[in-house]
N, C-alpha and C positions, 0 to 999 in steps of 0.2 A: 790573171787569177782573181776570181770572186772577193771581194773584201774580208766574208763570212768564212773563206778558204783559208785565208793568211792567219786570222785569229786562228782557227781552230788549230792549222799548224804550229801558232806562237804557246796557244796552249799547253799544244804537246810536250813541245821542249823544255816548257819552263816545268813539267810535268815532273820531267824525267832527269835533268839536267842535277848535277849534286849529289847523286847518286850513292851513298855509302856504300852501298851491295856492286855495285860496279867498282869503284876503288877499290873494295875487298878481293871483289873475284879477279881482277889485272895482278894483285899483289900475288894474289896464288898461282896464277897463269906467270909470269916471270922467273916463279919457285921453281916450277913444273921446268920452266926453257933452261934455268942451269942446272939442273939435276938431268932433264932428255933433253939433251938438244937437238936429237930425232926428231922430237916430235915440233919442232919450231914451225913448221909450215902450218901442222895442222891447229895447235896453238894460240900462232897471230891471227886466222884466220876465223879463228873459233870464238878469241877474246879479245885482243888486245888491236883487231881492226874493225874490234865494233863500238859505236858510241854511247850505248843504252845497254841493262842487262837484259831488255827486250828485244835489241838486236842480236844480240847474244845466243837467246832460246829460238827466237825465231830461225837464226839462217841454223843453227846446231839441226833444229825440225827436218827443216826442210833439206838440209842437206842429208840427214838420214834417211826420211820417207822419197830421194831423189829416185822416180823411176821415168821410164818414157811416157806413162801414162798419164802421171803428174810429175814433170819437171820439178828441179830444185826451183828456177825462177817462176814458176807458174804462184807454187805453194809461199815462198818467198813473200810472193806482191798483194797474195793472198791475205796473208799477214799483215801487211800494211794497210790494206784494203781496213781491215774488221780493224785497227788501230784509228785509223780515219774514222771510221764510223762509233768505234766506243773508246775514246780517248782514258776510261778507265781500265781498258786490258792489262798493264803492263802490271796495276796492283794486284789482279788476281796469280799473275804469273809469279807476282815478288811472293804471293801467299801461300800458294803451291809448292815454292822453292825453301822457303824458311823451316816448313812444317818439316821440310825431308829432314832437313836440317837440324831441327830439335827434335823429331822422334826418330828418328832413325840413329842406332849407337854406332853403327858403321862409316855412318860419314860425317865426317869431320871438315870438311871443306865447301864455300857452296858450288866451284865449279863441277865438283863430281857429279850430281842431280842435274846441274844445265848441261853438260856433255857426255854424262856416260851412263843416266839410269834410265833402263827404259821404262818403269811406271810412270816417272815422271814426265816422259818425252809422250807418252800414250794421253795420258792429260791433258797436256798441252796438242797436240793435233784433234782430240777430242772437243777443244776450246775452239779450235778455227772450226773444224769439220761442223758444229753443233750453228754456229753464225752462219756455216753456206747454206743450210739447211732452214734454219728460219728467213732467207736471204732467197728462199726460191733455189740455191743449187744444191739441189736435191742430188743429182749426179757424182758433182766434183764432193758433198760430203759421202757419198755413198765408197769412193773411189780412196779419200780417205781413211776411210774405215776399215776397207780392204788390205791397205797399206799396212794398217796399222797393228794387224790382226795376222800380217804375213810376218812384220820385222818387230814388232814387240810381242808377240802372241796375248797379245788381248782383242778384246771384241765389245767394241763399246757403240751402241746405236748413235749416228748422231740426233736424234728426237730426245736421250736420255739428258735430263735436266740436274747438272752437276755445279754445285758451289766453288766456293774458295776457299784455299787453307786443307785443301783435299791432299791423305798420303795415300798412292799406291805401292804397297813395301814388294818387291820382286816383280809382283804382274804376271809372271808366265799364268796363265789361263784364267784371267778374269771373265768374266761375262757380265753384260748391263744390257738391259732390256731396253725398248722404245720409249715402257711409259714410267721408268725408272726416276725416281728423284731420290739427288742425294745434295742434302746440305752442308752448311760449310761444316768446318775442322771434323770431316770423318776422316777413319783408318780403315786401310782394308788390306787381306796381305793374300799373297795368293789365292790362287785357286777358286777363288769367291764368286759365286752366280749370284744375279738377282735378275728371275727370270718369272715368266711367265708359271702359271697350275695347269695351263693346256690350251685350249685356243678359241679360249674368250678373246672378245675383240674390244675396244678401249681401253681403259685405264685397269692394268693386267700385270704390272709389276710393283714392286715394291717401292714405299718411300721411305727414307733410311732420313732421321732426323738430324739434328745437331749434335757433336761431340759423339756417336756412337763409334765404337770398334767393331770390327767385324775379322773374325779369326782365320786362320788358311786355312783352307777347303770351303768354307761353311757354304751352303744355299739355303738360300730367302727366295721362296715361291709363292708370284701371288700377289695381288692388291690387299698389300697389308704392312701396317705401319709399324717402324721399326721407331722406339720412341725416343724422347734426347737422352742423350747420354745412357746407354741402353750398352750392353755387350755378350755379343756372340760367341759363344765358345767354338774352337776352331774345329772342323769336322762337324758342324751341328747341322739338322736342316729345319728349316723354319719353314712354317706351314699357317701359323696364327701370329696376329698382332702381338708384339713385346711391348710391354709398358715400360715409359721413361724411368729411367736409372737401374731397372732392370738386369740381372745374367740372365741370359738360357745356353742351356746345354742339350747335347744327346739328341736321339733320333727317334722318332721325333724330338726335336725341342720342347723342354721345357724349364720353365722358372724354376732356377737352382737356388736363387736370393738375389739381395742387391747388387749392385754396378761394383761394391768397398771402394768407388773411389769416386769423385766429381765430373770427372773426363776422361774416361777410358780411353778416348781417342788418343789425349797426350801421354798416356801414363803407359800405350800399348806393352800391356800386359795380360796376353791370353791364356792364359792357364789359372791362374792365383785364384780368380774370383770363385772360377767351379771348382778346384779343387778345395776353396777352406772351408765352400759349401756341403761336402763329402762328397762331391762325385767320383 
């Protein structure tokens, strides 16, 4: 092994090693084994026979997305693959997980979002699918997407250019477009499009900035920027640029008034801001 091979491994570990968010999640996976102990198989195998909370998300991934088309161990090494090559993955994963964590009132634990949410399990194969893709496999991300769009029902391009600290709340029927950018700490909760106005060709989706919320249902059509901290009333369809710290509401959308709050993302609260606007 290369000299350059063994750091970059030693990297990893010292990376990852110490882990609070792993001690947390074993502590709630042993809760889980004497209260089911049904479910012990799938449990050890899920948490407590893994060494990283990245090992964790990853085999949970790929053991969910397991088809003949893309094997569990194909997607698995896949995993390790894009670990190798960006030895900062596992922060973006801790990022995605946490936020479920604090915005979401429902879960209270962080094993639930690494083993049972699929917004968040859609994210994360959106995270590998998006590296095969910049990585030349245009295929194996194509075949991901497929997957992913069969067993979370979402549909996310991997071309679409997605940060960290991202919540998708439920997932059933998201859409992201190819030239879609979305930055860190957004929300987004069902049903949400950001798609294309028709079939112009490059840059043809939306970019959704920092801290924005994005409500269930809403569609964002179109190269047009959605501004930081900015929030979408749920049902809305956007058709024009939103300015940062912004609501819009209604259909078309438009400016109801401001964000009432700093971070709409974290505070996700869809209704408040257009309703004390009078909508």
């Amino acid at each position: 092994m290369p000299a350059n091979s063994r750091e970059l491994g030693a990297e990893i570990i010292d990376f990852l090693q110490g882990d609070p968010l792993l001690a947390r999640m074993r502590l709630e996976a042993e809760d889980v084994l004497r209260r089911e102990p049904e479910l012990g198989g799938f449990i050890h195998a899920a948490v407590l026979a893994q060494e990283t909370v990245f090992g964790v998300i990853a085999h949970r991934v790929a053991q969910r997305l397991d088809r003949p088309e893309a094997p569990y161990a194909a997607i698995r090494q896949a995993y390790d693959a894009y670990l190798a090559h960006d030895p900062k993955l596992p922060a973006a994963f801790q990022a995605d997980l946490l936020a479920v964590l604090e915005r979401d009132p429902a879960c209270t634990r962080l094993i639930e979002p690494a083993l049972y949410f699929k917004g968040f399990h859609a994210l994360q194969t959106h995270r590998l699918a998006h590296w095969a893709w910049k990585s030349g496999r245009s295929d194996f991300a194509l075949t991901l997407q497929s997957l992913s769009s069969q067993i979370f029902q979402t549909d996310i391009h991997p071309a679409a250019k997605i940060g960290q600290g991202v919540f998708i709340d439920h997932a059933t029927g998201v859409v992201i477009g190819a030239t879609s950018v979305i930055e860190d700490d957004v929300s987004l909760l069902h049903g949400v499009t950001l798609g294309g106005s028709g079939r112009a060709e490059g840059e043809r989706h939306p970019k959704v900035r920092r801290g924005v919320l994005i409500g269930a249902g809403a569609k964002i059509l179109g190269n047009i920027e959605i501004g930081r901290c900015a929030m979408i009333a749920a049902g809305s369809v956007v058709l024009d640029p939103v300015p940062a710290n912004k609501t819009v509401a209604g259909v078309p959308a438009r400016i109801v008034g401001d964000a009432k709050c700093a971070e709409p993302a974290l505070a996700m609260d869809q209704m408040l801001a257009a309703l004390d606007a009078g909508v």
